[in-house]
N, C-alpha and C positions, 0 to 999 in steps of 0.2 A: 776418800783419801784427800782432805782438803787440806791438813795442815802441812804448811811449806817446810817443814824439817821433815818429815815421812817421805812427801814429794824427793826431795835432794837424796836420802837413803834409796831412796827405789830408783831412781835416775845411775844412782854411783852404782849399785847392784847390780844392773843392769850392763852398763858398764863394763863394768868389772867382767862378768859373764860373757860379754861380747869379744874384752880381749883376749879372756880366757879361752876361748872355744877358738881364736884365731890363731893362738900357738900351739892350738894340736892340729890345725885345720890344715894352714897354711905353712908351709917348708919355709924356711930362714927367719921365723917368728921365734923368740922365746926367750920367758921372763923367770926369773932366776928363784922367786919365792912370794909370799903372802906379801911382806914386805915389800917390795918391787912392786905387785901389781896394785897395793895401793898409794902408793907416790905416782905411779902412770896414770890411774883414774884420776886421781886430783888435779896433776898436771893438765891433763885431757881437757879434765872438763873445765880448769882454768882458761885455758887455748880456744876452749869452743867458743865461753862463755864473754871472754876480752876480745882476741885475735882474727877470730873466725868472722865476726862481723864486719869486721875494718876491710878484711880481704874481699868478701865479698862484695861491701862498698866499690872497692878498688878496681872490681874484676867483674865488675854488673857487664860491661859490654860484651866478655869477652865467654860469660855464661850464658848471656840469655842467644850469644852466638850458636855457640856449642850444646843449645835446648841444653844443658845444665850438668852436662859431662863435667865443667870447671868444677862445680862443687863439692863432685867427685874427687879433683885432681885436688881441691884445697884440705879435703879431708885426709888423702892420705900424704899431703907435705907434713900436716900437724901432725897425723901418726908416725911420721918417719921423724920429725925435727924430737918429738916428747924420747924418741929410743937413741936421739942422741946425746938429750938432757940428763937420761935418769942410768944412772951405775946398773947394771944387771938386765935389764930390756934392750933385746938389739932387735932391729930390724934389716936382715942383709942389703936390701937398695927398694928402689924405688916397687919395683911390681910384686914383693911380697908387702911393701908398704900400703900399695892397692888394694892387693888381695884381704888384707888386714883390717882397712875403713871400708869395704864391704861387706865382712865378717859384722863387723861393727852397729853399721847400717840395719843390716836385714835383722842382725837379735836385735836391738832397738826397735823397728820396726812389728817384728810377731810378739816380742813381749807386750808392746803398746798395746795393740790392736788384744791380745788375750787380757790385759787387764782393765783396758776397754767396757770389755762385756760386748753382750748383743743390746743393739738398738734397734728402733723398730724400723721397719719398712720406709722407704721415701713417701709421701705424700700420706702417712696416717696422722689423724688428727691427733692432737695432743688429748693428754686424761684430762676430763671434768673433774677438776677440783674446785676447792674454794680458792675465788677470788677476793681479793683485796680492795674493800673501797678507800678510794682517794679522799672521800668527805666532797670532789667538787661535782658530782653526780657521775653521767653514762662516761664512759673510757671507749671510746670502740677502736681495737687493732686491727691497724692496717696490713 
């Protein structure tokens, strides 16, 4: 999966699936249609993508304080701030806004790691393949 528009479809998918499953999961979550829940992912992942950097910039001290609860609490400002952007997504207040970027999280999270795949074991050697000569003779990696 290397090209970067597949990449963006499967990130939005995912997405999507994450806040899908947090408006049946979670009480005071819920988005109004197909429609709805793709204006939230775009928005989303606008927020994640501009917003969420800046914040955390902002808020380094005050994360690496709270071993990284903050990132937490940043995640579900931007899921609470996108339900009061977008016509038909509400979010009741803040602790279903929580319960919601931890919904979020964790499918993000198990989807990753299942399309992942298995890798091998820590300390196996890589496969013997063919190597690439340089043309300037021995390469030896360190």
């Amino acid at each position: 999966m290397k090209h970067p528009l597949l990449q963006k479809l499967v990130r939005w998918s995912v997405l999507a699936l994450g806040i899908a499953l947090s408006t049946k999961i979670i009480p005071g979550i819920r988005c109004d249609g197909p429609f709805t829940l793709f204006c939230v992912v775009v928005l989303l992942t606008f927020f994640n993508d501009i917003l969420k950097p800046l914040l955390v910039f902002f808020t380094m001290p005050f994360i690496v304080l709270s071993l990284g609860i903050g990132l937490i609490l940043i995640n579900a400002g931007l899921f609470y701030l996108v339900s009061r952007i977008v016509q038909g997504f509400y979010v009741a207040g803040f602790w279903p806004a929580l319960g919601g970027a931890l919904v979020v999280g964790v499918t993000n999270m198990v989807v990753s790691q299942l399309l992942r795949g298995k890798r091998p074991p820590p300390g196996t050697p890589p496969s013997a393949g063919p190597r690439k000569q340089s043309g300037a003779g021995e390469v030896i990696d360190i």
